[in-house]
N, C-alpha and C positions, 0 to 999 in steps of 0.2 A: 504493500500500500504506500508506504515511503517514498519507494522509487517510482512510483506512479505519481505522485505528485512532482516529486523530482523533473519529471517526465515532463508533466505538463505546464510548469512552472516555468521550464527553458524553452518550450514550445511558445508561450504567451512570451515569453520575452523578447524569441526570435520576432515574434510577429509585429509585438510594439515597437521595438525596435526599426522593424522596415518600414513600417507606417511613419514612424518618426525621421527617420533619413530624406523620405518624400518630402515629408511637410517641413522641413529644414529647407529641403531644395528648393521647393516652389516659393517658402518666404523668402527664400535668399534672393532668388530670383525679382519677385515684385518689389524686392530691395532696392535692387539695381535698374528696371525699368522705370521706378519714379523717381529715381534720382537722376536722370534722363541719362545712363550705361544702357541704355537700348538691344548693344551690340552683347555688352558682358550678359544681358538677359539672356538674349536670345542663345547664347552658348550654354546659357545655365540649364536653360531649358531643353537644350540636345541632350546635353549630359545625363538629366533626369528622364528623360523620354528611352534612352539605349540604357540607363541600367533601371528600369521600370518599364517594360513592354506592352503593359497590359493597361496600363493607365493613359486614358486619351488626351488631358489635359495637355500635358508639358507640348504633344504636337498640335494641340491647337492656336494654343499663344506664338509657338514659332511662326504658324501662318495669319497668325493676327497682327502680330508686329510687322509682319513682311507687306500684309494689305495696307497696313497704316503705312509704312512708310512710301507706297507708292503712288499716293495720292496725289503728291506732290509734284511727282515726280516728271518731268522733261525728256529725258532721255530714254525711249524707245530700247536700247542693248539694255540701259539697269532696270528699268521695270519689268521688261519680259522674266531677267533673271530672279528680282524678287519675289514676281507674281507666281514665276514655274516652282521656285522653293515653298511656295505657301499652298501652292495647290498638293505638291508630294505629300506636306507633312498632314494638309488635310486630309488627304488621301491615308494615310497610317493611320490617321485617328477616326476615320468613318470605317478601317479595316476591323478597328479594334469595338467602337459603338456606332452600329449601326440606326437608322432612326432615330436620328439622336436631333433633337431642333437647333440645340446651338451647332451644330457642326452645320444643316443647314444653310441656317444662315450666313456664316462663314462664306460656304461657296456662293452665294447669293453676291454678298459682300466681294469676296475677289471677282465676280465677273463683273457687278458695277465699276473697279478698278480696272477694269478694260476699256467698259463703256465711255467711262470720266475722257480718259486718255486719248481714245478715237470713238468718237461715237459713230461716224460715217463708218468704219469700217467693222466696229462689234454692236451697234445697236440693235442693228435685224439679226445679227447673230445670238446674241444673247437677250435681249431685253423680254422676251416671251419665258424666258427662263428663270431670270432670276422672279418675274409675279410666281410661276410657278413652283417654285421652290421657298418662299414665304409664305402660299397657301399649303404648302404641304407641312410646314412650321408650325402653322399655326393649326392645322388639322392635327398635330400630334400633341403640341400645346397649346390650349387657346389663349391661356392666361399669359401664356409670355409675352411679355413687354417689347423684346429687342423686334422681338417676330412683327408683332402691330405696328412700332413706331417703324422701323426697318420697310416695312411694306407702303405703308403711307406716304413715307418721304421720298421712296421712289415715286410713288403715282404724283405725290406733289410738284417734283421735279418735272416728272413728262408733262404734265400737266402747264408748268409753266415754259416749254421746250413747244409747247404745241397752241398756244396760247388761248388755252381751257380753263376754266374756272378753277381754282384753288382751296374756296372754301373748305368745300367736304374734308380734304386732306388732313387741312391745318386741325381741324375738328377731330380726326382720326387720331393727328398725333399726341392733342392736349390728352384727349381719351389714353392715351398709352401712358401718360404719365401717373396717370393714376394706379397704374397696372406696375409701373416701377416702385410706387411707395409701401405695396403690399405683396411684391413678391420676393419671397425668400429663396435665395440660390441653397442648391445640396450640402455647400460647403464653404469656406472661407477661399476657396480657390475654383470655385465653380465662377462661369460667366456672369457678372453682376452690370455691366456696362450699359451706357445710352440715354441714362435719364437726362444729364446736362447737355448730352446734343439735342436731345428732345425739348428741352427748354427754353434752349437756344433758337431752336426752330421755331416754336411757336411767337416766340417773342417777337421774332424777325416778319413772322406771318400778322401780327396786327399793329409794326410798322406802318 
């Protein structure tokens, strides 16, 4: 009976222990992204992703920093390469959780990063995709926020791209913000993002 306990006592330790090595990594990580080490993140987050296989997380952030950073971005050679890095490590993490709405949205998210960039040449390619993959977000979760504002502020944009009324959109997004003050992410390192763009957005909308 001794040894049984014995047994199971270094079994629990093994496992808090590894749970605890993650959650070091990933704080460590959110350490360094809001300290604006973007780069040191995004390394941190490989690191945790190859020695943690089964957890989606760490390859989602790599593709989320990678979308962020191509926003901005001018040059045609770096964004393809940021955006082709963000779609792999999505790609690993819809391997690992499939139907999953934040990942979703992610790809939603990197094909907008196309759109942004050349619309002439990805908006008929993508733009029917990325609605369709926000309703499929929000078919999985209704209640999620990123999914509602995410999907609105697209339509808001075309909307103003096509010069259609904007109303409804703006209405759509204030509605999501509500959806941000009451939902709870799974974890401390689960996707919590969007309410302050959402804010922002609406603010802009009754400019």
């Amino acid at each position: 009976m001794k040894n049984f306990i014995t047994i199971a006592f270094l079994l629990i330790t093994v496992i808090t222990q590894a749970q605890t090595n993650f959650e070091k990594g990933m704080t460590k990580a959110f350490e360094l992204w809001e300290s604006g080490k973007t780069d040191d993140a995004e390394n941190m987050f490989e690191r945790i992703a190859k020695a943690e296989p089964t957890e989606w997380l760490p390859s989602y952030y790599i593709a989320q920093i990678n979308s962020l950073k191509s926003w901005e971005e001018k040059d045609e050679t770096v964004l393809k390469a940021q955006l082709d890095k963000a779609q792999e490590h999505l790609d690993l993490a819809t391997a690992i959780s499939e139907d999953n709405a934040e990942l979703i949205i992610m790809q939603a998210q990197i094909y907008t990063n196309w759109v942004v960039f050349d619309g002439m040449t990805y908006g008929m390619k993508y733009g029917g995709k990325i609605v369709e993959l926000y309703e499929k977000a929000l078919t999985l979760e209704p209640e999620n926020p990123r999914a509602k504002f995410c999907k609105a502020d697209w339509n808001l944009n075309s909307a103003k791209y096509f010069g259609k009324d904007t109303a409804p959109f703006c209405e759509e997004i204030e509605a999501s913000i509500k959806l941000f003050d009451t939902f709870k992410p799974e974890s401390e390192f689960h996707p919590n993002w969007g309410k302050q763009r959402a804010e922002y957005v609406v603010k802009d909308c009754k400019a």
